[in-house]
C-alpha positions in Angstrom: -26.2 -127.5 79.3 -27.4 -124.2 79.4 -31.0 -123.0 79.4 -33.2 -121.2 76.8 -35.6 -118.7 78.4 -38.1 -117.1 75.8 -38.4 -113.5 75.3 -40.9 -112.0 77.3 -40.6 -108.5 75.9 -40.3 -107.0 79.2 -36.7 -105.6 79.4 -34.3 -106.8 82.7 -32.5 -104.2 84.8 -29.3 -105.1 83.4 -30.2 -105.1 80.1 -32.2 -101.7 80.5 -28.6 -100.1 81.9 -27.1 -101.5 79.0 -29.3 -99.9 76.4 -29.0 -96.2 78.1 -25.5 -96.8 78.3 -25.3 -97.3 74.5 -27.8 -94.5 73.9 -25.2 -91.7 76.4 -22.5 -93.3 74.1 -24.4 -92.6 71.0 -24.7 -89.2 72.2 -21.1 -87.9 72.9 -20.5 -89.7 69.5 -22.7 -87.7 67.6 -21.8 -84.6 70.0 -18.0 -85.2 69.0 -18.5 -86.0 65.5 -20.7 -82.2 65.4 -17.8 -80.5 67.3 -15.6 -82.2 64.6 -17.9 -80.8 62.0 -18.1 -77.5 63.0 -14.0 -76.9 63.6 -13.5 -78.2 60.0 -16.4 -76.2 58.6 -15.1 -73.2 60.2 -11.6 -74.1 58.6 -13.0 -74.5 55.4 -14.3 -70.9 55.4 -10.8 -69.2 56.5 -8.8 -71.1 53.8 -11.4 -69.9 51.2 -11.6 -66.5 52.7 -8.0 -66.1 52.8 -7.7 -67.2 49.0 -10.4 -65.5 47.6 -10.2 -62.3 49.2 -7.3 -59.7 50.1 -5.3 -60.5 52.7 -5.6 -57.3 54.8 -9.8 -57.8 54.7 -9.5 -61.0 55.7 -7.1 -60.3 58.7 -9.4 -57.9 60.2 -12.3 -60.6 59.7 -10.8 -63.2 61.0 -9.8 -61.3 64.3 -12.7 -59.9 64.4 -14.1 -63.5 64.5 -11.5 -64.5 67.1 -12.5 -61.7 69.4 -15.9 -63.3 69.5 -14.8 -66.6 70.3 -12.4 -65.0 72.7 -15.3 -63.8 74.6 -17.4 -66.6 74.3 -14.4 -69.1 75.7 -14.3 -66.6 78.6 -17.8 -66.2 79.3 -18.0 -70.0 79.0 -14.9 -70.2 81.6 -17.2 -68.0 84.2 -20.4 -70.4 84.0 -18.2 -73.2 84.1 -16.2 -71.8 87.5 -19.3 -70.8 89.1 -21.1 -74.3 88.3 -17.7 -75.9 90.1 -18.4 -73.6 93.3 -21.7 -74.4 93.4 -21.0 -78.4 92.9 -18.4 -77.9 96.0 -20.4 -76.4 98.4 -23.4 -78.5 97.8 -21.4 -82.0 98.1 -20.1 -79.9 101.7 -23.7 -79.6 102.5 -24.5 -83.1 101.8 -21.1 -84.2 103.4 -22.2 -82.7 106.8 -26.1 -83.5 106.4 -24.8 -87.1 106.5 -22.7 -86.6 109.5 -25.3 -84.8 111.1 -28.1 -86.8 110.1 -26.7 -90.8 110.0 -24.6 -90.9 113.2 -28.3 -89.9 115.2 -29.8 -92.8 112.7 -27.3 -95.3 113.2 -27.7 -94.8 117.1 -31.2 -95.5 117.0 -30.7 -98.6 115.4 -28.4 -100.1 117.8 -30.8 -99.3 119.9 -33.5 -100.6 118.3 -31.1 -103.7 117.8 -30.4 -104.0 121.4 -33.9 -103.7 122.6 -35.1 -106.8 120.0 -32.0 -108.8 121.5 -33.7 -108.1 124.9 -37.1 -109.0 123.4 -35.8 -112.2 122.3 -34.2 -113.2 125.1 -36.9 -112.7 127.4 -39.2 -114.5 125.0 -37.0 -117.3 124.8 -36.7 -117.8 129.1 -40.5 -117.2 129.5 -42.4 -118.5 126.6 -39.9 -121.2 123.9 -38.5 -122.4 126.6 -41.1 -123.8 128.9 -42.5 -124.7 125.5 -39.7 -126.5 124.4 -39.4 -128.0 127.7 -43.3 -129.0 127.9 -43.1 -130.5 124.4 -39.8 -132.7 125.3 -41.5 -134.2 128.9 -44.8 -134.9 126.4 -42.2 -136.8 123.7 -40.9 -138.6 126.4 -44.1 -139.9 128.2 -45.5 -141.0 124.1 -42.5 -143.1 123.5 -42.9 -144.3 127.2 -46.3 -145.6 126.4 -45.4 -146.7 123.2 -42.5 -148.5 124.5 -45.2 -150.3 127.5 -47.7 -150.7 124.6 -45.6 -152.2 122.6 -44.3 -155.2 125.8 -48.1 -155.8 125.6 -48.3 -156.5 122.0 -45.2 -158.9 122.3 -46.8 -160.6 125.2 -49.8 -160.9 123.2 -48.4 -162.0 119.6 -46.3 -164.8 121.4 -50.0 -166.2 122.9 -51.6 -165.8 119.4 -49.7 -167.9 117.1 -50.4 -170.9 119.2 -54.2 -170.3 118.8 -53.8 -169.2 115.3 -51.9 -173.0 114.9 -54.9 -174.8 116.2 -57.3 -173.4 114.5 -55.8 -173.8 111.1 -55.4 -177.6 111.8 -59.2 -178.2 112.3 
């Protein structure tokens, strides 16, 4: 049977990543849908320019208009190259900051690791197990007792019933 937990209004991690990730979605959607928009808007106006107006008119508008985007598409090709060099030769620079700076890391952590196996050992002959050892000889002398104790109260019980027997019968 599965369990019902009521809402406590705070949200869980999981649930958290799963609303952004439905809100980035939302975004390219709409950011799509406007690219969509705008390419069919922009179609719209050249058919009606080239219907309502004379052909050679609208020939030099519309390449006028190209040659704009034509430089836009080029200028956009330039940021977009330069953004790629400048992704590559920062993920080099992390690349080699993390050789450089993890192999030094990772050797002082074996050490460290190999100095607390040394610590523990050490405690372990000197202190846990003289402890341990101590403890063990203590066990053994209680149960010894408890073991001589308990011949004694045999002895004794065996002795009591016979007085316990007479003095019932008085």
């Amino acid at each position: 049977m599965s369990e019902r937990r009521p809402s406590t209004g705070s949200s869980t991690p999981d649930q958290s990543s799963g609303e952004a990730g439905k809100n980035i979605q939302r975004y390219v959607y709409l950011g799509a849908g406007g690219l969509g928009a705008i390419i069919l808007v922009l179609f719209l106006i050249g058919l009606v320019l080239a219907v309502l107006t004379p052909v050679e008119a609208t020939g030099a508008r519309l390449s006028y208009i190209r040659n704009i985007f034509l430089i836009i598409m080029v200028l956009e090709g330039i940021v977009i190259i330069g953004a790629i060099s400048t992704l590559i030769v920062q993920v080099t620079r992390l690349v080699n900051l993390l050789q450089r700076e993890s192999r030094p890391i990772l050797h002082d952590a074996r050490q460290a690791v190999q100095q607390a196996k040394g610590t523990v050992g050490f405690v372990s002959e000197t202190a846990t197990a003289p402890i341990i050892r101590a403890g063990a000889f203590l066990a053994g002398v209680r149960v010894f007792t408890r073991e001589v104790g308990g011949i004694r109260r045999a002895v004794r019980r065996t002795v009591k019933p016979d007085k316990g027997a007479s003095n019932g019968t008085s």
